[in-house]
mmCIF file of the C-alpha atoms, coordinates in Angstrom:
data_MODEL
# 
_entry.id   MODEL 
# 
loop_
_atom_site.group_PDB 
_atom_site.id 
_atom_site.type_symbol 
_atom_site.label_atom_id 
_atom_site.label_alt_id 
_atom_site.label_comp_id 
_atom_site.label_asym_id 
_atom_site.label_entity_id 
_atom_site.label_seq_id 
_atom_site.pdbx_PDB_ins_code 
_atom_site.Cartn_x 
_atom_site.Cartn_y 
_atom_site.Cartn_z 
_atom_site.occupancy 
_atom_site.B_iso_or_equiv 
_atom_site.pdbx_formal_charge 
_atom_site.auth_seq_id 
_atom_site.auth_comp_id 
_atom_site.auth_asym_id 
_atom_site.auth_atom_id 
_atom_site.pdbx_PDB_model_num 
ATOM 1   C CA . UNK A 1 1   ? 91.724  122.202 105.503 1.00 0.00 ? 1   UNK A CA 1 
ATOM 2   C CA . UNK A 1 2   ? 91.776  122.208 109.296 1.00 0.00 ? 2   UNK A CA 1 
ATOM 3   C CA . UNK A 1 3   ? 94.757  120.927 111.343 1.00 0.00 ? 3   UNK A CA 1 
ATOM 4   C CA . UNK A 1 4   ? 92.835  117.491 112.211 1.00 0.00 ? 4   UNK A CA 1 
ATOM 5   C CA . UNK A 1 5   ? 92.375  116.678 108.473 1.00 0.00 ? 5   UNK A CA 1 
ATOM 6   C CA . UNK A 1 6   ? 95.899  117.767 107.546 1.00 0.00 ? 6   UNK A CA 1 
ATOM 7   C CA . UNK A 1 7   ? 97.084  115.705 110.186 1.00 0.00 ? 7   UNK A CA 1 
ATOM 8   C CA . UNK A 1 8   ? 94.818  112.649 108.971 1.00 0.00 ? 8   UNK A CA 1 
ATOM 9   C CA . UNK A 1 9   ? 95.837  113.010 105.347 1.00 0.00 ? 9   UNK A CA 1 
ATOM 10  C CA . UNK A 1 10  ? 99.617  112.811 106.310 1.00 0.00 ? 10  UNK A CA 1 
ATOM 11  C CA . UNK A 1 11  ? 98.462  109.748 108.566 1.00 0.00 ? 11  UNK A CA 1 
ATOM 12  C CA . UNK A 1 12  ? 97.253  107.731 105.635 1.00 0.00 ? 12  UNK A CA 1 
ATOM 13  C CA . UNK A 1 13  ? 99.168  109.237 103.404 1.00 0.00 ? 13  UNK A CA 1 
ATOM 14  C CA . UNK A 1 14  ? 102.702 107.625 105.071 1.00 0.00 ? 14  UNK A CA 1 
ATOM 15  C CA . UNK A 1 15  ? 100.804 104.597 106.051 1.00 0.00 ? 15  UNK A CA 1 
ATOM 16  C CA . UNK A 1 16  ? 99.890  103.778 102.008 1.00 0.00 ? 16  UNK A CA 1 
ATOM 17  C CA . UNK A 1 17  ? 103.444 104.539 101.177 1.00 0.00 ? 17  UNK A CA 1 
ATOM 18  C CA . UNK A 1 18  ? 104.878 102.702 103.688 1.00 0.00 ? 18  UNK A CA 1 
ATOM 19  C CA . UNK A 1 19  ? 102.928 99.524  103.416 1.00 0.00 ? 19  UNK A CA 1 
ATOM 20  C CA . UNK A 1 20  ? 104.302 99.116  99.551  1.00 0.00 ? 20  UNK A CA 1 
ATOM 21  C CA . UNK A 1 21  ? 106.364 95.830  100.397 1.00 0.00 ? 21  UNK A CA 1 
ATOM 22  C CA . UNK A 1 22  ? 109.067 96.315  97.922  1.00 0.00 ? 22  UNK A CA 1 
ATOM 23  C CA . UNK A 1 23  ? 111.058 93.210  99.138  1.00 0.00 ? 23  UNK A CA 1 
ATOM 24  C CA . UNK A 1 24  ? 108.435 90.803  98.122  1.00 0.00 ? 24  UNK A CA 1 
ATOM 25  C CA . UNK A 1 25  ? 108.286 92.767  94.471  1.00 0.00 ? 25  UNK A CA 1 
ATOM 26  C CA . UNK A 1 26  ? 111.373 92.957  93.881  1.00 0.00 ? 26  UNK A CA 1 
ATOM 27  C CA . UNK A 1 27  ? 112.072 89.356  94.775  1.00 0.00 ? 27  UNK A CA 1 
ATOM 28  C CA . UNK A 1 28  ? 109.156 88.090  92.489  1.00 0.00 ? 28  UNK A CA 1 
ATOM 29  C CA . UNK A 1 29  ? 109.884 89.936  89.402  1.00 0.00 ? 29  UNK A CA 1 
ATOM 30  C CA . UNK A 1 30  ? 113.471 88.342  89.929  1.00 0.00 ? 30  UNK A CA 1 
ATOM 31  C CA . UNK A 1 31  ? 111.468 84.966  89.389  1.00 0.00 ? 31  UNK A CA 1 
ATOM 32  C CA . UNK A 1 32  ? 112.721 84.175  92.708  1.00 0.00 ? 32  UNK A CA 1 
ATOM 33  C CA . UNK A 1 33  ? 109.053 83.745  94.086  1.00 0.00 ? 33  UNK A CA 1 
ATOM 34  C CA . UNK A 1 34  ? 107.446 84.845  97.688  1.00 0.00 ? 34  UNK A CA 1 
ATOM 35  C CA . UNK A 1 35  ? 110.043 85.875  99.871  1.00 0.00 ? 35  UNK A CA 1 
ATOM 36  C CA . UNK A 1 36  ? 107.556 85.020  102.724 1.00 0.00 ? 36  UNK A CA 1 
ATOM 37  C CA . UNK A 1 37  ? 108.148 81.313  101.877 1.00 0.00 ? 37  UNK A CA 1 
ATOM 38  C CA . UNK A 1 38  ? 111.977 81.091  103.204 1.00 0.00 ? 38  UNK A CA 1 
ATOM 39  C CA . UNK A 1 39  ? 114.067 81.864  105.861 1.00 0.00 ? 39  UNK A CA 1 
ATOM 40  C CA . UNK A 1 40  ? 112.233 83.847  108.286 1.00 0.00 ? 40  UNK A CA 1 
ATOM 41  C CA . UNK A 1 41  ? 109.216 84.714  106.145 1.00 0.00 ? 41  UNK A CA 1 
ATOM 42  C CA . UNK A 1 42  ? 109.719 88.213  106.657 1.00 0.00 ? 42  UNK A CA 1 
ATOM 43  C CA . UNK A 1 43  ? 109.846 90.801  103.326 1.00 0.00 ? 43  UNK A CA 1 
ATOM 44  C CA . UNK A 1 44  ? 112.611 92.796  104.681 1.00 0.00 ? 44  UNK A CA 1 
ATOM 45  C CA . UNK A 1 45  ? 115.872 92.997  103.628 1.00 0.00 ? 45  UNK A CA 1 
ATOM 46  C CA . UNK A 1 46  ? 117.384 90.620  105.828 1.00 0.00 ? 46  UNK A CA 1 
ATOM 47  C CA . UNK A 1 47  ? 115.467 87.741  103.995 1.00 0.00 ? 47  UNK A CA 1 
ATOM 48  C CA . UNK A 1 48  ? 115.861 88.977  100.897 1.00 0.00 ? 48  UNK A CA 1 
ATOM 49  C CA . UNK A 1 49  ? 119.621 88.703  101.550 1.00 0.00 ? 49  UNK A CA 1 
ATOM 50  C CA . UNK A 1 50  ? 118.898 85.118  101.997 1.00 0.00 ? 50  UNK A CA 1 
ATOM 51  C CA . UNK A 1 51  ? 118.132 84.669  98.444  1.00 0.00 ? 51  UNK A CA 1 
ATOM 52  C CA . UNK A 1 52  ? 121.512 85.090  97.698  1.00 0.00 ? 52  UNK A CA 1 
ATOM 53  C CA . UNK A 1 53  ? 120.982 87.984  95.957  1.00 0.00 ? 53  UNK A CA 1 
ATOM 54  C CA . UNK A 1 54  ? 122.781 90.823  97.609  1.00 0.00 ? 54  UNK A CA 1 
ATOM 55  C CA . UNK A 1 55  ? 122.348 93.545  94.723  1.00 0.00 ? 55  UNK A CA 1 
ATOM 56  C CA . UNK A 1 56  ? 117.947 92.896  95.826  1.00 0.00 ? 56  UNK A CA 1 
ATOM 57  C CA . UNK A 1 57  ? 118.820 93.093  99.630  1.00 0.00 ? 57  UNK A CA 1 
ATOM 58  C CA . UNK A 1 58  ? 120.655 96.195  99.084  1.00 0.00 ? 58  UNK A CA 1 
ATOM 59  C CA . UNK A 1 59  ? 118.142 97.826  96.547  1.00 0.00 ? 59  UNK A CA 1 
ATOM 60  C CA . UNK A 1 60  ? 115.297 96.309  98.980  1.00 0.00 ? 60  UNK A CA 1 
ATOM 61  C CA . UNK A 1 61  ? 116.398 98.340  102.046 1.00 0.00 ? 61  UNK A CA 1 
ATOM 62  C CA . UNK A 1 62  ? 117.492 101.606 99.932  1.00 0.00 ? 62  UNK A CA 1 
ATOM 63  C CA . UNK A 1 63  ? 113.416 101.638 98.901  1.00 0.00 ? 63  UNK A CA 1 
ATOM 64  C CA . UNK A 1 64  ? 112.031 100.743 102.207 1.00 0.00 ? 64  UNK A CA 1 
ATOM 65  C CA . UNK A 1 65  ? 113.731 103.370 104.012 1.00 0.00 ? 65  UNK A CA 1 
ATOM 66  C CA . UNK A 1 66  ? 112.842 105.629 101.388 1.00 0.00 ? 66  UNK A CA 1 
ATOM 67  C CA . UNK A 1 67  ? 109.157 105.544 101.914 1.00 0.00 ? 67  UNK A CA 1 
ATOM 68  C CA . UNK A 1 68  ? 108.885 106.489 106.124 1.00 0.00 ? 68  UNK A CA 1 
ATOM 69  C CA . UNK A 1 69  ? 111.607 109.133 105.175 1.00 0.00 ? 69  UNK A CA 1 
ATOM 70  C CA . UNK A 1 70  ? 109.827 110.359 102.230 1.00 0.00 ? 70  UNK A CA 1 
ATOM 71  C CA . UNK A 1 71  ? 106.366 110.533 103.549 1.00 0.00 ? 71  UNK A CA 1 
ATOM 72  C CA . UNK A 1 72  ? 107.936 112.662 106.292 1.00 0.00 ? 72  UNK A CA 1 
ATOM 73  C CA . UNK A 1 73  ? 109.780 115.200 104.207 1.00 0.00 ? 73  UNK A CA 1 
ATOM 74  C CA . UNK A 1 74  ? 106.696 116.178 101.760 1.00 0.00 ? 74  UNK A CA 1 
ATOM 75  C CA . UNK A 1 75  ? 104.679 116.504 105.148 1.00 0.00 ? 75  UNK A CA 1 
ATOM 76  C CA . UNK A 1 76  ? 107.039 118.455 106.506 1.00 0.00 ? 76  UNK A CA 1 
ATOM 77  C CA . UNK A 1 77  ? 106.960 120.465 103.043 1.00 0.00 ? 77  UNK A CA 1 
ATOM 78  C CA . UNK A 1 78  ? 103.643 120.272 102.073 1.00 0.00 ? 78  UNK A CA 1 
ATOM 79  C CA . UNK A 1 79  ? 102.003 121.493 105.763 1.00 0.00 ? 79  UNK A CA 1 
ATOM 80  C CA . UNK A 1 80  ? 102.178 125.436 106.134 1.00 0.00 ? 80  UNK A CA 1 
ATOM 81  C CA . UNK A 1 81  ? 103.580 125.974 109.697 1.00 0.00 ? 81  UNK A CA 1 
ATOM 82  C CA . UNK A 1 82  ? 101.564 127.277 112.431 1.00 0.00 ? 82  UNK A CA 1 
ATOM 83  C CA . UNK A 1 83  ? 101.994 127.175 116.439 1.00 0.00 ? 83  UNK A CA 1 
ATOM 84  C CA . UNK A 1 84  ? 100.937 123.605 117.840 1.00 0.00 ? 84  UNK A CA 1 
ATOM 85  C CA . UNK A 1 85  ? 100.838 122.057 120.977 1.00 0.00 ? 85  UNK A CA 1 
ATOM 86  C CA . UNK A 1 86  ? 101.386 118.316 121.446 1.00 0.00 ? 86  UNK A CA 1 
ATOM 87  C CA . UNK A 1 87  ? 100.839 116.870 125.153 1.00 0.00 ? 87  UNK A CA 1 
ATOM 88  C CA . UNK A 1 88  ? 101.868 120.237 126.819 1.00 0.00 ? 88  UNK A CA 1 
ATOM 89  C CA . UNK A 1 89  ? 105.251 120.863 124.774 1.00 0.00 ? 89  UNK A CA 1 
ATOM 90  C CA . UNK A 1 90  ? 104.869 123.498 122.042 1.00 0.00 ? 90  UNK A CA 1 
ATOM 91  C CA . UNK A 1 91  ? 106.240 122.781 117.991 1.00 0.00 ? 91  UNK A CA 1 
ATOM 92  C CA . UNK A 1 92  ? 104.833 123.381 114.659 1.00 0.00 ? 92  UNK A CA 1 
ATOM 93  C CA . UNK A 1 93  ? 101.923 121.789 112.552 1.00 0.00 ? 93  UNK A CA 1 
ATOM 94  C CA . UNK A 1 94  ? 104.593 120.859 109.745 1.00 0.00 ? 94  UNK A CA 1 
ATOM 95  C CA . UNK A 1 95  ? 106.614 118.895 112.683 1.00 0.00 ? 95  UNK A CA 1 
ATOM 96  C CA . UNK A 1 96  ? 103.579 117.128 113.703 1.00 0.00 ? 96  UNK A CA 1 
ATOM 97  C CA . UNK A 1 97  ? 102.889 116.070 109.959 1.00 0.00 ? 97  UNK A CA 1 
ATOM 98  C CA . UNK A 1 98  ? 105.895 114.808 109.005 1.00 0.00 ? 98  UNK A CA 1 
ATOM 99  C CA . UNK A 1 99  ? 106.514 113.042 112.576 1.00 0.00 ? 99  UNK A CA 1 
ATOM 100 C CA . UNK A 1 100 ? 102.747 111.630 111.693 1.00 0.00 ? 100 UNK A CA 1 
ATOM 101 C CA . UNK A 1 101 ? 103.584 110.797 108.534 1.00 0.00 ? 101 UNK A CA 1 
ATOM 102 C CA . UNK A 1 102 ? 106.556 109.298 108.910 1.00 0.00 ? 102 UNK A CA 1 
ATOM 103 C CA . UNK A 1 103 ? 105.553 107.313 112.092 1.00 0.00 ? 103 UNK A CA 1 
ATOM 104 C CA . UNK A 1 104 ? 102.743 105.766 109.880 1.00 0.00 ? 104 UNK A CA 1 
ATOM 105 C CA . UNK A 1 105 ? 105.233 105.450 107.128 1.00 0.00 ? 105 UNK A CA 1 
ATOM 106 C CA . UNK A 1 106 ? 106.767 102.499 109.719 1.00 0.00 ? 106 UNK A CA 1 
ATOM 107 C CA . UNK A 1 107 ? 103.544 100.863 110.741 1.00 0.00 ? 107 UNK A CA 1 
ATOM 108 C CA . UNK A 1 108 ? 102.648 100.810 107.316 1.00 0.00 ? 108 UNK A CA 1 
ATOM 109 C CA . UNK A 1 109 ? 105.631 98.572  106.425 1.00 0.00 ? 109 UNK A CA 1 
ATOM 110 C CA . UNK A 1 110 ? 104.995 96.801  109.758 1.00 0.00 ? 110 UNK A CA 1 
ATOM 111 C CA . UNK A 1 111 ? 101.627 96.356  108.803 1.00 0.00 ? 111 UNK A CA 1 
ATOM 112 C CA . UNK A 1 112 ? 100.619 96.467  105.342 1.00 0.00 ? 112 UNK A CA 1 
ATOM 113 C CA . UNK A 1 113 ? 97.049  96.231  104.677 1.00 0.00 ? 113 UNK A CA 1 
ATOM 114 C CA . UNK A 1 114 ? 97.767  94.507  101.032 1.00 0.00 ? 114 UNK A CA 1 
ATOM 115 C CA . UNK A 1 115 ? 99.866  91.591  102.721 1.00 0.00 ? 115 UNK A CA 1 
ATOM 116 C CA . UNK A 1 116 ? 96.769  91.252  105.566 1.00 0.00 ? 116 UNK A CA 1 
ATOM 117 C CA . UNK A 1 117 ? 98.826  93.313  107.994 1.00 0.00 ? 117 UNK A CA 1 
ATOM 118 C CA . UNK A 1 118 ? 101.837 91.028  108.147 1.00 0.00 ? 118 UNK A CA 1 
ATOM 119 C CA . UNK A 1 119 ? 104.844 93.101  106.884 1.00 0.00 ? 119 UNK A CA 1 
ATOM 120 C CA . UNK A 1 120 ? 108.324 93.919  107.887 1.00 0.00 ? 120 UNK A CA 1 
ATOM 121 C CA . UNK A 1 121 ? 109.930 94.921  111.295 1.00 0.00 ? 121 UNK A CA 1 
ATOM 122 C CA . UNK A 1 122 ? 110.728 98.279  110.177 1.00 0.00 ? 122 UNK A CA 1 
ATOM 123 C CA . UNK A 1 123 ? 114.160 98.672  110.676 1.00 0.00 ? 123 UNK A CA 1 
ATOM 124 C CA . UNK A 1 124 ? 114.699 100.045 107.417 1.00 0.00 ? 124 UNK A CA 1 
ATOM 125 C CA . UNK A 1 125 ? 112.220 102.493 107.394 1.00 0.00 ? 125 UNK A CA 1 
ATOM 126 C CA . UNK A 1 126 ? 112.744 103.727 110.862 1.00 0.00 ? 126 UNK A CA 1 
ATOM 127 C CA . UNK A 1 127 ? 116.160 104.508 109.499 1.00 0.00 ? 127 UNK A CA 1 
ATOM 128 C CA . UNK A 1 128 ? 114.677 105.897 107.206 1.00 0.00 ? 128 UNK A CA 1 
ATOM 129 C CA . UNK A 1 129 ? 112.095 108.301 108.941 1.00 0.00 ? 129 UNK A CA 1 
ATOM 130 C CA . UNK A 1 130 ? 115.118 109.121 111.316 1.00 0.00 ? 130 UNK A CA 1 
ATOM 131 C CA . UNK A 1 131 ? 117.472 110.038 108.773 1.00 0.00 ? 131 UNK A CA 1 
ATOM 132 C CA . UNK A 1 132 ? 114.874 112.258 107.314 1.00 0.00 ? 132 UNK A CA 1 
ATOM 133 C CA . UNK A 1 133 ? 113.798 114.204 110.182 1.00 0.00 ? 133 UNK A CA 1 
ATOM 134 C CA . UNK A 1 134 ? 117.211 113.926 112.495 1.00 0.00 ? 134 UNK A CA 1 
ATOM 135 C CA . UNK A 1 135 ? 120.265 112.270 110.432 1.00 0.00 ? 135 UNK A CA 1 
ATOM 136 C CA . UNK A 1 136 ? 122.667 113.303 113.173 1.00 0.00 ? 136 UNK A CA 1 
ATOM 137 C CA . UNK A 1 137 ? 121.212 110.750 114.972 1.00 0.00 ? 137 UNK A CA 1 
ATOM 138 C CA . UNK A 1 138 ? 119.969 108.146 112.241 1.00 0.00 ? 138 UNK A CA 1 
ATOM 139 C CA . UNK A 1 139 ? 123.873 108.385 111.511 1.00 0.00 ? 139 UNK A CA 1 
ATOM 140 C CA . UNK A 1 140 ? 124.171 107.487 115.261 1.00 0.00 ? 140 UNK A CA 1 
ATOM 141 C CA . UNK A 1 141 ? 122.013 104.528 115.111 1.00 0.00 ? 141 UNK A CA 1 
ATOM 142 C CA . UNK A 1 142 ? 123.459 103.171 111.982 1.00 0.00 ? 142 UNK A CA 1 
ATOM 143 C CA . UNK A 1 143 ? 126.778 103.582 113.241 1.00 0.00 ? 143 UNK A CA 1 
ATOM 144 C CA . UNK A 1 144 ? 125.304 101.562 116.709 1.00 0.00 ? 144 UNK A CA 1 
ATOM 145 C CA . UNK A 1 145 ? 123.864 98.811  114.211 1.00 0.00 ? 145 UNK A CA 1 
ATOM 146 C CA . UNK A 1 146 ? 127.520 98.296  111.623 1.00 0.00 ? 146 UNK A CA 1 
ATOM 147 C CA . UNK A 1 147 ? 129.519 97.641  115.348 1.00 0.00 ? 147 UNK A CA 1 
ATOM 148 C CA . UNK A 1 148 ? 126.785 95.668  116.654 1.00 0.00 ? 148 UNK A CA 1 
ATOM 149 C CA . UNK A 1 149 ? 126.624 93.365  113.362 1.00 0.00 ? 149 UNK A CA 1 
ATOM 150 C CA . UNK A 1 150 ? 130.572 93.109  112.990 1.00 0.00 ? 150 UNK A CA 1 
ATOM 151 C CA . UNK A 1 151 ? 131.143 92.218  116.295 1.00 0.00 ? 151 UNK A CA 1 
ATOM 152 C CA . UNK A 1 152 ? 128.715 89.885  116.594 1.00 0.00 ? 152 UNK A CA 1 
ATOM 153 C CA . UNK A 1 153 ? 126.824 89.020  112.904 1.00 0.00 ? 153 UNK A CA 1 
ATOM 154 C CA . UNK A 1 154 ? 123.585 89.233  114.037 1.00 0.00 ? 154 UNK A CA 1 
ATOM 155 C CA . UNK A 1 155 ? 121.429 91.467  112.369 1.00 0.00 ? 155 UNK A CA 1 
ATOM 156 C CA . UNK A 1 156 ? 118.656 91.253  114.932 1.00 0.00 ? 156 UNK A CA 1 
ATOM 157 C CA . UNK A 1 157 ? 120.750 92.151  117.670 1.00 0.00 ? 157 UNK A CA 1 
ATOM 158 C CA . UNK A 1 158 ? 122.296 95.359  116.011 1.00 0.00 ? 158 UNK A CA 1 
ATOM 159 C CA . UNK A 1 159 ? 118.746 96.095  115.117 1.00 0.00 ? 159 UNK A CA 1 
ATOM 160 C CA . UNK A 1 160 ? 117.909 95.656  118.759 1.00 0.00 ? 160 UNK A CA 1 
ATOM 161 C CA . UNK A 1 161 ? 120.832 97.223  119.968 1.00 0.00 ? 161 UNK A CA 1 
ATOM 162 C CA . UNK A 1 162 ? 120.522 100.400 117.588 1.00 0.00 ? 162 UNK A CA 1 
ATOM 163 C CA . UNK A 1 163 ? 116.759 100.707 118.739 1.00 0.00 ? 163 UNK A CA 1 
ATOM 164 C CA . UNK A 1 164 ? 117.219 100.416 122.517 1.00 0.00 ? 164 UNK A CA 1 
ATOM 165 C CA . UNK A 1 165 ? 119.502 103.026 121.868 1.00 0.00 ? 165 UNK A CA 1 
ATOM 166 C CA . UNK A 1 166 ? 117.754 105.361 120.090 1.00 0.00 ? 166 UNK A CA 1 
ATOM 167 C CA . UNK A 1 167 ? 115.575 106.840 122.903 1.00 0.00 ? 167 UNK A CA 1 
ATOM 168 C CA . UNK A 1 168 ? 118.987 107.728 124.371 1.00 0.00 ? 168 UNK A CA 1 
ATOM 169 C CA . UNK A 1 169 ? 120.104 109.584 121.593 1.00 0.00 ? 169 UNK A CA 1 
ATOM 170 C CA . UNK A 1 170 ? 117.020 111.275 121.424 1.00 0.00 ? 170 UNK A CA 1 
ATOM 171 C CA . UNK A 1 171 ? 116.768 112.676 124.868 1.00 0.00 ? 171 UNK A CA 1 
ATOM 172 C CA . UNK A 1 172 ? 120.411 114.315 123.863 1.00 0.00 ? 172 UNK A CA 1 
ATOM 173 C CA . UNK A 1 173 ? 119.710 114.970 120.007 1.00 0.00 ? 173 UNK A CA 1 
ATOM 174 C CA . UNK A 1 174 ? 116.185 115.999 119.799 1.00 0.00 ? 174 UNK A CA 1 
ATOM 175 C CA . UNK A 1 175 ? 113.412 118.029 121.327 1.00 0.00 ? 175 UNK A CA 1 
ATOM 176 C CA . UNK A 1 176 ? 110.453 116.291 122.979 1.00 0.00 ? 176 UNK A CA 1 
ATOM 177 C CA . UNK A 1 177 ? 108.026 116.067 120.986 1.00 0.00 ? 177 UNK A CA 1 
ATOM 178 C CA . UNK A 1 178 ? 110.649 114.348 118.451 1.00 0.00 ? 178 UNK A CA 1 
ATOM 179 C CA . UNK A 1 179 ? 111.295 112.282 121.806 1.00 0.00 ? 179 UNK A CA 1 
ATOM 180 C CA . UNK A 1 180 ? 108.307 110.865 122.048 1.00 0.00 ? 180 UNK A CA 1 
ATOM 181 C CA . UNK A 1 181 ? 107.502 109.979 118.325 1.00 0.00 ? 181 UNK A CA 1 
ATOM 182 C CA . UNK A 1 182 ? 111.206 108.275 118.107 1.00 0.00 ? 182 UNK A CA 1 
ATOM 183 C CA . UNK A 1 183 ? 110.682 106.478 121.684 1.00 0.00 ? 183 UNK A CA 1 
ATOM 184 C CA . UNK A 1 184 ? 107.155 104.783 120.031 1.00 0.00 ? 184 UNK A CA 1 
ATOM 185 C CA . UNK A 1 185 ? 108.989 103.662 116.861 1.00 0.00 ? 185 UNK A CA 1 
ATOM 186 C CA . UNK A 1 186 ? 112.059 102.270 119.062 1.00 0.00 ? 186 UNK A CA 1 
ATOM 187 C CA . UNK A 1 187 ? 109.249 100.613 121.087 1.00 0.00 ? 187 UNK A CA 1 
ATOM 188 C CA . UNK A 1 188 ? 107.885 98.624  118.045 1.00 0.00 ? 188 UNK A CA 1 
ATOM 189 C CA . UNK A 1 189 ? 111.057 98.169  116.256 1.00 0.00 ? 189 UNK A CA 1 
ATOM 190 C CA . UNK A 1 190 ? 111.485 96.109  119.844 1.00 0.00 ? 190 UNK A CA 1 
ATOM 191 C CA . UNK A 1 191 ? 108.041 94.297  120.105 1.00 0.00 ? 191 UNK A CA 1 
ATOM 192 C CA . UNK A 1 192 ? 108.391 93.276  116.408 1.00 0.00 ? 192 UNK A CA 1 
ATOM 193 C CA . UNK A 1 193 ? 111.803 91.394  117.181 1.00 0.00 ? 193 UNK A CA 1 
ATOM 194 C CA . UNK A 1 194 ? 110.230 89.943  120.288 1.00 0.00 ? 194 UNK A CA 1 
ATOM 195 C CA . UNK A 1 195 ? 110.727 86.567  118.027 1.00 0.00 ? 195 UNK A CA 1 
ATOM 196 C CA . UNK A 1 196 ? 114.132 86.895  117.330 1.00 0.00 ? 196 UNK A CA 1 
ATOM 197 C CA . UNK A 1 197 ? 115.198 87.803  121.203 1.00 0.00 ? 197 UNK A CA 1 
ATOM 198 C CA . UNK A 1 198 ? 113.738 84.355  122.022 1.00 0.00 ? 198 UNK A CA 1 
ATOM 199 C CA . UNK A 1 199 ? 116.133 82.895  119.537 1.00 0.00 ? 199 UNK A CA 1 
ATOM 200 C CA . UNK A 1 200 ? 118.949 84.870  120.278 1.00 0.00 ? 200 UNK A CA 1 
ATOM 201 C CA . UNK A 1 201 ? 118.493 83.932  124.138 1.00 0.00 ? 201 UNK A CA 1 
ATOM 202 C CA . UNK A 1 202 ? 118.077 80.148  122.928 1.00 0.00 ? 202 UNK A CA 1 
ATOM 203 C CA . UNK A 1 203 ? 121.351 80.333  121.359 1.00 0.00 ? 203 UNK A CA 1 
ATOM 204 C CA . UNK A 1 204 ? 118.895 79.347  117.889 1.00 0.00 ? 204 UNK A CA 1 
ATOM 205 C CA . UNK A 1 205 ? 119.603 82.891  115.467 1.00 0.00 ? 205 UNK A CA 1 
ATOM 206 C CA . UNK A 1 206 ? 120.798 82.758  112.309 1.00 0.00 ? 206 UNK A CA 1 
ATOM 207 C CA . UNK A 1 207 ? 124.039 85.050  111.670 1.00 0.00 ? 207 UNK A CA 1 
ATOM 208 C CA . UNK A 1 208 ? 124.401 87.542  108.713 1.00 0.00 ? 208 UNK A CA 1 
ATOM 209 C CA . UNK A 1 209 ? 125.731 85.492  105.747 1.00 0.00 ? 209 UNK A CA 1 
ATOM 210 C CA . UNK A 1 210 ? 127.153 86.427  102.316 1.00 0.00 ? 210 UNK A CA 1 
ATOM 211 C CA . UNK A 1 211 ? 127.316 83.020  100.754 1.00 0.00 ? 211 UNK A CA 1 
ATOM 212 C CA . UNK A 1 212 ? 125.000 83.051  97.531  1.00 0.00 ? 212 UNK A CA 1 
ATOM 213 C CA . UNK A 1 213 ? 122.179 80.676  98.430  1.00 0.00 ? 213 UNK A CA 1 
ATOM 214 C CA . UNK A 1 214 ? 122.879 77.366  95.877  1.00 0.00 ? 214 UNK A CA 1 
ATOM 215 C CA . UNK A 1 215 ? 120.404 75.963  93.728  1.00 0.00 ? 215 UNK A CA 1 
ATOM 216 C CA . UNK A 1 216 ? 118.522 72.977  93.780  1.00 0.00 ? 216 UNK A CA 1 
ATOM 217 C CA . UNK A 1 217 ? 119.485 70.322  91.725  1.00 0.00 ? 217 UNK A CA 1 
# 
């Protein structure tokens, strides 16, 4: 198999295991219907969490950031190393797959063809692609996001906070070509909250709550 198939079967490969939107499963074979119909209609964790159900919210971001993260380790596995050059700075061809992979890990829970390309925001799984490929600084990042949210109990703003960040970290923590691929993920993590900064400016987003959503009577 050449290098531009190997690099095309990781592509699609992370992007088909990315875009399984285990919030919305989860949530409907706990009878509590489409996730997509509450809060902020998203199938991330966050919402789920809105259910009331912490025990789904926590299970919910476990398997999201599983698949970018796993998708990038069995690239990373899988691809025989050989000498590669990306945009002028020289790696590997088992880097390049599992920073493939795992990028399209994100945009497939970002974008998931089965849910007509309206998924997640990817926080989860960029954890999870980070923790798999540099967990010194996915460590970093989580540790950015836990201050963020106690300090202020926004879980958009920690994730926006910990993403900013994480080009910074980078530049310290990784090589370049890891640079770039963690820059482009920050980048969307960014764009995909681009909502939630217009309620957070407005003074309009909803905190992180624990209270067990009540039931109609």
């Amino acid at each position: 198999m050449s290098i531009e198939m190997t690099f095309l079967a990781a592509a699609l490969g992370g992007y088909i295991l990315g875009s399984i939107p285990f919030g919305l499963v989860l949530t409907r074979l706990a009878g509590l219907g489409d996730i997509r119909k509450i809060g902020s209609g998203n199938i991330g964790a966050t919402n789920v969490l809105r259910t009331g159900r912490k025990d789904l919210a926590v299970l919910t971001v476990l398997l999201d950031a599983s698949k970018a993260g796993i998708a990038a380790f069995a690239a990373y596995k899988l691809v025989t190393p050989q000498p590669y050059i990306f945009w002028g700075f020289f790696t590997e061809t088992n880097i390049m797959a599992e920073l493939i992979a795992g990028t399209c890990g994100v945009l497939g829970h970002n974008f998931p063809v089965w849910l007509k390309f309206k998924g997640g925001k990817g926080v989860a799984s960029t954890f999870g692609f980070l923790l798999a490929t540099n967990w010194q600084l996915a460590l970093l990042a989580l540790l950015t996001w836990l201050v963020m949210a106690f300090i202020f109990r926004y879980s958009s703003l920690s994730a926006i906070t910990a993403a900013a960040l994480v080009p910074l970290y980078a530049f310290f923590m990784a090589t370049p070509v890891y640079c770039i691929f963690y820059t482009g993920i920050a980048v969307l993590v960014l764009v995909r909250h681009h909502a939630n900064i217009h309620r957070l400016l407005k003074g309009e987003e909803s905190k992180i709550s624990f209270k067990k959503k009540e039931k109609a009577q």
